[in-house]
N, C-alpha and C positions, 0 to 999 in steps of 0.2 A: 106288228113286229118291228123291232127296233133295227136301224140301218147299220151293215157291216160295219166296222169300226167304230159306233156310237159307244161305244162300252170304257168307263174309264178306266186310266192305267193307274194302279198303287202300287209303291214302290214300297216294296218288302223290304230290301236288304242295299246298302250302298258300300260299299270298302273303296275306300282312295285308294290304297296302294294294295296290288297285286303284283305276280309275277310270271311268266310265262316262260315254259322252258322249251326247248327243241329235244325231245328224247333221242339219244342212239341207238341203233339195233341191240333186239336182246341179244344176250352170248348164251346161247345153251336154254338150258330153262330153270335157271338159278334166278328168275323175275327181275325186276326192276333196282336200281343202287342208286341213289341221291349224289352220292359223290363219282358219278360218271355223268352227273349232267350238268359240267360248267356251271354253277351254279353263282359263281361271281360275274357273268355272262347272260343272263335272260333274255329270250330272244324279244320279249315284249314288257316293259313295264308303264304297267295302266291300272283302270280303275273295274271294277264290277259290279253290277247293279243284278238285283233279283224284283221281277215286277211283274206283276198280275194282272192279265187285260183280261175281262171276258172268264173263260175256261179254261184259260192256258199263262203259264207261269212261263217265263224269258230269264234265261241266266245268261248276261252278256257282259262280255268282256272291251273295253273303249282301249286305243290307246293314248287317248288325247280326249277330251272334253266333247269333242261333237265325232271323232270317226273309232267307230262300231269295229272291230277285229275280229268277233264271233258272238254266234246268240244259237241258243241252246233252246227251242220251244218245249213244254212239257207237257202236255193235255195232262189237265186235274179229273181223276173222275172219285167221284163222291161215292160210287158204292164198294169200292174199299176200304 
């Protein structure tokens, strides 16, 4: 059996530029409004990477070249 981490990584998906916002409380439940979230204002602008190690697909978010700001794991499973 092959050693934990032995498995390589492929890189699905890369976007140079994203944007991260800071949402404010909802008002009521009239959902979410684009123009209530500063949007000339991002609380993070960086990059996104989608990659495939193994079973599990990573949606991560950098703000800079080497430091990671969020990573989303997603277990693949095949029998769906």
């Amino acid at each position: 059996m092959d050693e934990v981490g032995s498995e390589p990584t492929i890189l699905l998906l890369r976007l140079l530029e994203v944007f991260v916002y800071k949402l404010p409380p909802l008002k009521g439940n009239a959902g979410r409004r684009a123009e209530e979230w500063d949007l000339a204002n991002p609380a993070i602008t960086g990059s996104l990477s989608v990659v495939n190690r193994g079973e599990t697909v990573y949606v991560q978010i950098f703000k800079d070249e080497t430091t990671l700001f969020a990573s989303a794991p997603i277990k693949v499973d095949e029998k769906r």
